[in-house]
C-alpha positions as CSV (number, residue, x, y, z in Angstrom):
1,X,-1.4,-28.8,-64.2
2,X,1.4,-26.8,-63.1
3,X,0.0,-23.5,-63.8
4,X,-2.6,-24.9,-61.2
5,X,-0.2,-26.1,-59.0
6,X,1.7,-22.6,-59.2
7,X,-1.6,-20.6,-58.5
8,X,-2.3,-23.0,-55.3
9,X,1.3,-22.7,-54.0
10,X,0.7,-19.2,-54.4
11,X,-2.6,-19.0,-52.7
12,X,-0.7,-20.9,-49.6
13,X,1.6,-18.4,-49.7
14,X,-0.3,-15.4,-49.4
15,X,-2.7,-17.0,-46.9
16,X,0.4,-18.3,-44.7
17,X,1.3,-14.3,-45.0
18,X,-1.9,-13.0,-43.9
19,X,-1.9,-15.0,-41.0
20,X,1.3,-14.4,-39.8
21,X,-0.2,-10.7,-40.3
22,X,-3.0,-11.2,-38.2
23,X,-0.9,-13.1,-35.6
24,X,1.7,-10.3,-35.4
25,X,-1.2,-7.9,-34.9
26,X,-2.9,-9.8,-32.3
27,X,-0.2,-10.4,-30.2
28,X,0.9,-6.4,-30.4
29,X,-2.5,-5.6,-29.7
30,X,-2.5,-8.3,-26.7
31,X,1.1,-6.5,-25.5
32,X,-0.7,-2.7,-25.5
33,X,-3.4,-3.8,-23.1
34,X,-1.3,-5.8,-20.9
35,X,0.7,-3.0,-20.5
36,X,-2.1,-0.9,-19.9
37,X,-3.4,-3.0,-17.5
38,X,-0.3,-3.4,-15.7
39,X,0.0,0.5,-15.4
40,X,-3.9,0.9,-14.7
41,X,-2.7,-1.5,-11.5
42,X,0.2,0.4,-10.5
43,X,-1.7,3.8,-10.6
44,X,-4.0,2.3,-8.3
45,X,-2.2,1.1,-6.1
46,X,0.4,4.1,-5.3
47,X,-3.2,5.8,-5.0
48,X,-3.8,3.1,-2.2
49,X,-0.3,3.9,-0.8
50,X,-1.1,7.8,-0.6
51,X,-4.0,7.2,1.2
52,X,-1.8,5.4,3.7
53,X,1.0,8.0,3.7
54,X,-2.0,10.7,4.4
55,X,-3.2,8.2,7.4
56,X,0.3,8.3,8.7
57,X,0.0,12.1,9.3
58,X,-3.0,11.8,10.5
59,X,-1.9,9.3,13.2
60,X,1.1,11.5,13.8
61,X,-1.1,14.3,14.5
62,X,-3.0,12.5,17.1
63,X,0.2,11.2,18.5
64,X,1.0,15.0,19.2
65,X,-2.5,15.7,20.8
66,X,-1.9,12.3,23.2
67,X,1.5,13.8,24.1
68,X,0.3,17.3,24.5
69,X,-2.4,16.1,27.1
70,X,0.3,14.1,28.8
71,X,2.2,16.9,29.4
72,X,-0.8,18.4,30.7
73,X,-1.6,15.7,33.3
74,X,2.0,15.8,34.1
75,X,1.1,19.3,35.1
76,X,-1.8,18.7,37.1
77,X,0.7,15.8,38.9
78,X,-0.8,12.8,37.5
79,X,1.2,9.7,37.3
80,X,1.8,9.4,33.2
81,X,4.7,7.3,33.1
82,X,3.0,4.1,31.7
83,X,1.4,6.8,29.0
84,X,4.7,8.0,28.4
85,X,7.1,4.8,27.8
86,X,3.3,3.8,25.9
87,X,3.7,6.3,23.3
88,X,7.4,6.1,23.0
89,X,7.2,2.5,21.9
90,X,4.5,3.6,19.3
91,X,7.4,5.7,17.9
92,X,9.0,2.4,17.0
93,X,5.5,1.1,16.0
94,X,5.4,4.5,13.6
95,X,8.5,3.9,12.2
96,X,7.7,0.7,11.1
97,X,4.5,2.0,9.3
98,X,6.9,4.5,7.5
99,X,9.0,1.9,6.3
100,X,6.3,-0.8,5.5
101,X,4.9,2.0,3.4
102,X,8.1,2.8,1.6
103,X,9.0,-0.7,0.8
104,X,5.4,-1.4,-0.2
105,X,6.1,1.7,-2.7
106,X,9.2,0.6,-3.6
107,X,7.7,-2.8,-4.9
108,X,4.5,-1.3,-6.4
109,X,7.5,1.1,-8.7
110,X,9.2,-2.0,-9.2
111,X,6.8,-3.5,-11.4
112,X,7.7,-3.8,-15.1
113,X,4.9,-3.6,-17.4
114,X,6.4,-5.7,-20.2
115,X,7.6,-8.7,-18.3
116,X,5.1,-9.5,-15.3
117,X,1.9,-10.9,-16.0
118,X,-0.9,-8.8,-14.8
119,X,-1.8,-11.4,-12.0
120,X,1.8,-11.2,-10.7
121,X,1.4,-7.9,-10.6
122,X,-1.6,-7.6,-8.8
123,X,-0.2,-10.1,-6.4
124,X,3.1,-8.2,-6.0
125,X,1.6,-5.3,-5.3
126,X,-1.4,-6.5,-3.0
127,X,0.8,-7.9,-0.6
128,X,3.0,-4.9,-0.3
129,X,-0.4,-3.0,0.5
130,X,-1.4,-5.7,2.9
131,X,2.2,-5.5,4.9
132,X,1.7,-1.5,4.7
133,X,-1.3,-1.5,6.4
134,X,-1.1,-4.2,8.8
135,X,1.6,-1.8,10.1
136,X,-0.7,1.2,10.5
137,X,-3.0,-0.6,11.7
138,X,-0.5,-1.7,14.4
139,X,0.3,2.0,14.9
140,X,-2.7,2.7,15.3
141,X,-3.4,0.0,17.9
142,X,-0.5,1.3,20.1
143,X,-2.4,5.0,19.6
144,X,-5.8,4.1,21.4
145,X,-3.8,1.8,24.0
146,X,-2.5,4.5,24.9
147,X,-5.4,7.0,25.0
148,X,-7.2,4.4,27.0
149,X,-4.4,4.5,29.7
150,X,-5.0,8.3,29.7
151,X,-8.5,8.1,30.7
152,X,-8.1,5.3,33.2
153,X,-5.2,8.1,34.7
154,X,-7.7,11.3,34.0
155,X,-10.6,9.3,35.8
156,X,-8.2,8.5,39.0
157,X,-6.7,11.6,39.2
158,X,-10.9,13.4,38.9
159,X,-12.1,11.0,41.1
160,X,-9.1,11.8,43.8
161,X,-9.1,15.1,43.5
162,X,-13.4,15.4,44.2
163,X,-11.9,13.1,47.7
């Protein structure tokens, strides 16, 4: 009987050691693709947030071609002072986009991999995105305003000039 009770206790033993094995190996296994995950996430993301640096040149570029045509009209003596003060307070509107983006990269960097959860990840990093480019689209906003005030001034200024 106690060679049989031996043999059992032994059996327990080496079961209660294989589990812990497989347990240990699980949750390593578990840790790798969370932190995978987490970095798959962030690698996306800052792809998201050089797509919006690249959309802030572009903007900027436009912002140039707006001012280059005001100075144009300016020329022919057209009234552009509403244009003007327009695109100076999309400077503002600019800036803001540059430092929404900044902070939304800042916080998409900030993510640790081993001790978020990949859904507080994603949410961490979707809602810097969304603040990034609610502000673009804000500067962007300001740009056609802006444009649109240009026509209205080109068309007055045609329309006067075939008087």
């Amino acid at each position: 009987r106690e060679e049989i009770r031996d043999k059992r206790q032994e059996i327990r033993e080496d079961i209660r050691g294989k589990k812990e094995e497989v347990r240990e190996r699980f949750a390593s296994k578990t840790a790798e693709q969370k932190q995978r995950t987490v970095e798959n996430i962030k690698k996306r993301f800052s792809n998201v947030i050089d797509n919006f640096n690249k959309a802030i040149a572009r903007l900027d570029k436009i912002s140039d071609k707006i001012q280059n045509r005001i100075n144009k009209l300016k020329e022919k003596g057209v009234d552009t002072s509403f244009a003007q003060s327009a695109l100076d307070n999309c400077e503002s509107k600019k800036t803001a986009a540059g430092a929404a983006v900044d902070a939304a990269k800042a916080q998409v960097a900030a993510i640790d991999a081993s001790s978020t959860s990949v859904r507080d990840a994603v949410h961490a990093a979707e809602s810097a995105a969304k603040s990034a480019k609610e502000a673009i689209k804000g500067y962007h906003r300001c740009l056609v305003d802006v444009t649109k005030s240009l026509r209205a001034s080109g068309i007055k200024e045609g329309t006067e000039s075939a008087e």
